[in-house]
Z-matrix of the N, CA and C atoms (Angstrom, degrees):
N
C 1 1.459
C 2 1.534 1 108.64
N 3 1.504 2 120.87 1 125.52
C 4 1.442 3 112.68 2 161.96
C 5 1.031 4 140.31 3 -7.95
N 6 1.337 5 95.96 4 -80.31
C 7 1.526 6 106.93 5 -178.26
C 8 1.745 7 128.50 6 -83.51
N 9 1.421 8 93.79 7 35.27
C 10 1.611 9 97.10 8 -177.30
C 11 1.757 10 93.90 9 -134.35
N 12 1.751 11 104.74 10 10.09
C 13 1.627 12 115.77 11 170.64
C 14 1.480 13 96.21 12 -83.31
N 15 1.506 14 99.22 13 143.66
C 16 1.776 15 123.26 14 -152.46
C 17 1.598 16 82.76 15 -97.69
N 18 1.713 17 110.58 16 168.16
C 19 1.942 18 98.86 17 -172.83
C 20 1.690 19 97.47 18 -78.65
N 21 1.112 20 111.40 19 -30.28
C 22 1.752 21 100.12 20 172.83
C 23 1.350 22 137.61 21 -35.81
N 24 1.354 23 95.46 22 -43.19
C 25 1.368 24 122.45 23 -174.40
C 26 1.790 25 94.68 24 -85.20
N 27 0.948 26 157.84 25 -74.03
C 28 1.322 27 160.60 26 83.08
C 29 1.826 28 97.94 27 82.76
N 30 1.437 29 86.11 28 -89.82
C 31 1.708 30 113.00 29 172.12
C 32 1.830 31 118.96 30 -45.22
N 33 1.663 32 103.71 31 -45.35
C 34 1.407 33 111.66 32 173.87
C 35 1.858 34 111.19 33 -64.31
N 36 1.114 35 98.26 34 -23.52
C 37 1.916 36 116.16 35 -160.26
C 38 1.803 37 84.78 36 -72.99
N 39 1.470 38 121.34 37 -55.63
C 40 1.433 39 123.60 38 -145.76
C 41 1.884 40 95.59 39 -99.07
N 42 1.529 41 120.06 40 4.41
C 43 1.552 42 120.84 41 -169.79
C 44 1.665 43 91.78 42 -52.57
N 45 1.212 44 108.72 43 -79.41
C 46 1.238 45 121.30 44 -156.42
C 47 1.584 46 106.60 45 -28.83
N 48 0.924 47 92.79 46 -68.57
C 49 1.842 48 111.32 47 -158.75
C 50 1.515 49 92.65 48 -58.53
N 51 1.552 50 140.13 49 -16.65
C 52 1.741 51 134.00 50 -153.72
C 53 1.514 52 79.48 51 -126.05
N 54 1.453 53 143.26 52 -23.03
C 55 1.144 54 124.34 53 178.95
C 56 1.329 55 129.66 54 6.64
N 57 1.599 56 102.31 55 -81.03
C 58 1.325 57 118.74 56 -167.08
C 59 1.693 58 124.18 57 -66.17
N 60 1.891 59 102.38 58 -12.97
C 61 1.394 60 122.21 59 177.65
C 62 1.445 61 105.75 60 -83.26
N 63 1.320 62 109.75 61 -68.99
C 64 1.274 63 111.52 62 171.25
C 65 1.719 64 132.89 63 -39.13
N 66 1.343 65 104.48 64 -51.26
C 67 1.615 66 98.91 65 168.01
C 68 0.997 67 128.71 66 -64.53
N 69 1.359 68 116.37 67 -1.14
C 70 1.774 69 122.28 68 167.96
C 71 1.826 70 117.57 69 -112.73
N 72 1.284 71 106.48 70 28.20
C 73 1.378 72 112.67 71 -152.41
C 74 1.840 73 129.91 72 -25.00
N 75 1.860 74 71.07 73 96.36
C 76 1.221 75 101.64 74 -169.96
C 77 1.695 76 120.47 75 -125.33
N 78 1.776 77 101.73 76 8.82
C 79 1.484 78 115.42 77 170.25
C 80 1.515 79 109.16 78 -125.97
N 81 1.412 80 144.02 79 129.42
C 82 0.982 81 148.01 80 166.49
C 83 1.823 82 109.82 81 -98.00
N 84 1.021 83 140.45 82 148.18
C 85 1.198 84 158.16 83 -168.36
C 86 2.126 85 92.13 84 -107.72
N 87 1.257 86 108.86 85 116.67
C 88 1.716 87 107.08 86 167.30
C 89 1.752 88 101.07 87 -127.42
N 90 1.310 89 105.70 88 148.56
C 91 1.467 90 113.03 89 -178.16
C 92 1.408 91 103.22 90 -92.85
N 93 1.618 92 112.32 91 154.82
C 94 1.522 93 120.47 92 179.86
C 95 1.346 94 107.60 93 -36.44
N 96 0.917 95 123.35 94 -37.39
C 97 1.836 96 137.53 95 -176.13
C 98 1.423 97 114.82 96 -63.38
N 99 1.264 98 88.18 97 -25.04
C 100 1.981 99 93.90 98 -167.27
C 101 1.269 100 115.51 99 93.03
N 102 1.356 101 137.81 100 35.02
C 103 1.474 102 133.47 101 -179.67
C 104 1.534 103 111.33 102 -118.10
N 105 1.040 104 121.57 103 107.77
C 106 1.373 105 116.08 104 170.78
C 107 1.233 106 124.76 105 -58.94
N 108 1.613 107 110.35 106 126.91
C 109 1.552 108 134.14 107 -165.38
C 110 1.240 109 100.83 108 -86.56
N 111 1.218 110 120.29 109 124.98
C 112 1.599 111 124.59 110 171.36
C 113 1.997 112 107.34 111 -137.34
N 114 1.234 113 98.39 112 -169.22
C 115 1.682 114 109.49 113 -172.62
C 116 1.682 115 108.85 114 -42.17
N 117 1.613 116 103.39 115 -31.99
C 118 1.580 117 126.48 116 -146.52
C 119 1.712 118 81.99 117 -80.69
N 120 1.391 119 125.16 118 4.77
C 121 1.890 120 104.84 119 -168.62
C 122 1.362 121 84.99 120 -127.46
N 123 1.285 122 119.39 121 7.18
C 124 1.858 123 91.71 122 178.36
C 125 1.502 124 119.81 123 -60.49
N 126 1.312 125 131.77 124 -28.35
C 127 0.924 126 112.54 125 -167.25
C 128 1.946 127 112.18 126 -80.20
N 129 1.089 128 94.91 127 -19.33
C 130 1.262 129 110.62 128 161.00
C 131 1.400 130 126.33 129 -32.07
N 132 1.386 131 147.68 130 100.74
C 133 1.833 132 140.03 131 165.00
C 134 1.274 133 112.50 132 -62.53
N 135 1.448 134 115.22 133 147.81
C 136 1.260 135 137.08 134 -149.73
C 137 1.740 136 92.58 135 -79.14
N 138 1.645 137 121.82 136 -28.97
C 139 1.190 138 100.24 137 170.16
C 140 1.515 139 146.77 138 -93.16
N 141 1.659 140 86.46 139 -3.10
C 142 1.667 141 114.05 140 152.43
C 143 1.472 142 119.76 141 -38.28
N 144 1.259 143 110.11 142 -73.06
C 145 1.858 144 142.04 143 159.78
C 146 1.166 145 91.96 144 -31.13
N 147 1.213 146 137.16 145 -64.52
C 148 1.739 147 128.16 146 -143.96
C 149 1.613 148 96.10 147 -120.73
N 150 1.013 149 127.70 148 32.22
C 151 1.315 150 141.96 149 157.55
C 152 1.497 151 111.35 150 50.04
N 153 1.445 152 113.62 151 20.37
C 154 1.727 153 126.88 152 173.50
C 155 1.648 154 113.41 153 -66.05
N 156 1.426 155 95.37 154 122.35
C 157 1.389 156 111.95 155 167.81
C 158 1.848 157 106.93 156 -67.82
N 159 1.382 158 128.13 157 138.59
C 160 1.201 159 110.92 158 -179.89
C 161 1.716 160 96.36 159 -147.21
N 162 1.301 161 100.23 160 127.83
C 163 1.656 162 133.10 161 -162.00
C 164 1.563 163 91.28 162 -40.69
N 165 1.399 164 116.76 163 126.38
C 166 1.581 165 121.04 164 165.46
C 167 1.752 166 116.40 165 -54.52
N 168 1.105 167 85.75 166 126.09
C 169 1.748 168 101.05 167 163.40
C 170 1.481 169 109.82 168 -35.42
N 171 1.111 170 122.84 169 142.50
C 172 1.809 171 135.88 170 141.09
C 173 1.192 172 127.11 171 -19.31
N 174 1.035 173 132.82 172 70.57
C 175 2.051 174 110.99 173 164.11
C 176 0.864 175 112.24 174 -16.96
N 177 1.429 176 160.63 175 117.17
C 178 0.807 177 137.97 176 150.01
C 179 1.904 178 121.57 177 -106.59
N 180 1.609 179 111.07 178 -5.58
C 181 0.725 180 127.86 179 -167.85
C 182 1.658 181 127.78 180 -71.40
N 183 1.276 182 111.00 181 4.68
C 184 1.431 183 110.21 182 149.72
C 185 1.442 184 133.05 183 -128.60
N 186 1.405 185 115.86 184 37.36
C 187 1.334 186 160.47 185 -168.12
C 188 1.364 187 96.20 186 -87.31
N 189 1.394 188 104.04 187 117.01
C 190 1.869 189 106.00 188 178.53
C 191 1.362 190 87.64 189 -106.46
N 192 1.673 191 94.50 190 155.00
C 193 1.749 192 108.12 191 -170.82
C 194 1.629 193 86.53 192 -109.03
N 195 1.701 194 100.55 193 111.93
C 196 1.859 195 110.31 194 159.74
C 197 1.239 196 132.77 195 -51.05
């Protein structure tokens, strides 16, 4: 699911295409909030950052398998 992609994963997704920005660091990444995103948020999910509510998982845990 999207929004349960960590900013690492996020950041690796958009390398290619920012290449030429990034190797001259000359693009910074800022969150709706205004906080600049750096190495220190990877572990962080992208809907953490963007303050997305995201629909609870399934119980599934007392679910007998037929």
């Amino acid at each position: 699911m999207p929004g349960r992609t960590n900013w690492l994963q996020a950041r690796q997704l958009m390398a290619h295409g920012l290449r030429p920005l990034l190797s001259k660091s000359k693009l910074e990444f800022v969150s709706p909030a205004g906080e600049r995103l750096t190495k220190g948020d990877d572990s962080r999910t992208v809907a953490e950052i963007f303050h997305c509510d995201l629909p609870r998982e399934a119980d599934t845990s007392d679910v007998v398998p037929v």
